[in-house]
C-alpha positions in Angstrom: -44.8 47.7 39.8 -46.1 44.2 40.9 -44.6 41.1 40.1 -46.8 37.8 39.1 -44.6 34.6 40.0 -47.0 31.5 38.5 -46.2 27.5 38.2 -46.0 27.9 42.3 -45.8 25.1 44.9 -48.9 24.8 46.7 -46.7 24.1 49.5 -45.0 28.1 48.9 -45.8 30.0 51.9 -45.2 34.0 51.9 -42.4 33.3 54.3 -40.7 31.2 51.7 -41.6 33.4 48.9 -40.0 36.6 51.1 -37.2 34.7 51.6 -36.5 34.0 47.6 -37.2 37.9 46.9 -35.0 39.6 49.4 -31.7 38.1 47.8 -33.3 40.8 45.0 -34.0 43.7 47.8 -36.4 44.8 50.4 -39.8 42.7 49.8 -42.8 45.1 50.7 -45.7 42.7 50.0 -46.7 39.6 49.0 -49.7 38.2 48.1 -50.7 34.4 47.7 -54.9 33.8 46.4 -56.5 31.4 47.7 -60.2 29.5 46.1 -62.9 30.9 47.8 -64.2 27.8 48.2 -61.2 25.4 49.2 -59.3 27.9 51.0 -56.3 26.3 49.0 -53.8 28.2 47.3 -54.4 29.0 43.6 -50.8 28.4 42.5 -49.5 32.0 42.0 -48.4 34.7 44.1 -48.1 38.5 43.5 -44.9 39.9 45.0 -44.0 44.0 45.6 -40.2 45.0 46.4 -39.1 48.5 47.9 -37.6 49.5 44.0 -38.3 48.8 40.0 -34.5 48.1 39.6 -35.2 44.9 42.6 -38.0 43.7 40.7 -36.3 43.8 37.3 -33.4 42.3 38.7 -36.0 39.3 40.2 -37.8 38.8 37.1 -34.5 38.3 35.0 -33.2 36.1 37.6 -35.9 33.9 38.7 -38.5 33.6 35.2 -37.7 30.2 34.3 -35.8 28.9 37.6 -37.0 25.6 39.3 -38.1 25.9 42.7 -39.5 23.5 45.4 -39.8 21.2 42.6 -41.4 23.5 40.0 -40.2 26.0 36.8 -41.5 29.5 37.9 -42.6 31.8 35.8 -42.1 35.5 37.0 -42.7 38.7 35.1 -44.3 42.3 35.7 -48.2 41.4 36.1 -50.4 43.0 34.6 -53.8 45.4 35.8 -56.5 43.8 37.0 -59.5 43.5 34.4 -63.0 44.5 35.8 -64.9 41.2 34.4 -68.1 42.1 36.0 -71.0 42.9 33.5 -73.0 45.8 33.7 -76.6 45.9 34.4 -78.3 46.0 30.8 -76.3 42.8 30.3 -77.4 40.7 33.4 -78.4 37.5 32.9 -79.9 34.5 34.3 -81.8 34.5 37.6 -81.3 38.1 38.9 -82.6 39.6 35.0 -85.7 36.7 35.7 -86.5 38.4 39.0 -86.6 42.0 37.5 -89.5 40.8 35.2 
């Protein structure tokens, strides 16, 4: 399981963000986007721990809390969604080219 933790401080590093986790457990991963464009963080973070029972214990604990100045909100994130369209629907300049 892999946790979302939103509302984050753009100042959250994955040092802090380890730190806030292990009082859970053993933090495996953590993941913090960033624009492709800015290079600035997107204000939300994924977070993996060693067990479920960490992670539940996390969520319960931290959805809701303030930290560095914000209200986080932390529960079990969901699968990723391919949003990419497939070819007979391709539009705009690349379907103009085909022509």
């Amino acid at each position: 399981m892999t946790i979302y933790v939103g509302n984050l401080s753009y100042r959250a590093t994955e040092a802090d963000l380890k730190a806030v986790f292990a009082d859970y457990g053993e933090v495996k991963r953590v993941v913090l986007p960033t624009d492709r464009e800015t290079g600035r963080m997107r204000g939300f973070a994924f977070v993996e721990m060693e067990e479920d029972a960490q992670e539940d214990a996390a969520i319960t604990e931290l959805d809701g809390a303030e930290w560095m100045g914000r209200q986080l909100r932390v529960n079990k994130a969901k699968p990723r969604e391919d949003n990419r369209r497939d070819d007979n629907r391709r539009g705009g300049w690349a379907k103009k080219q085909e022509i």
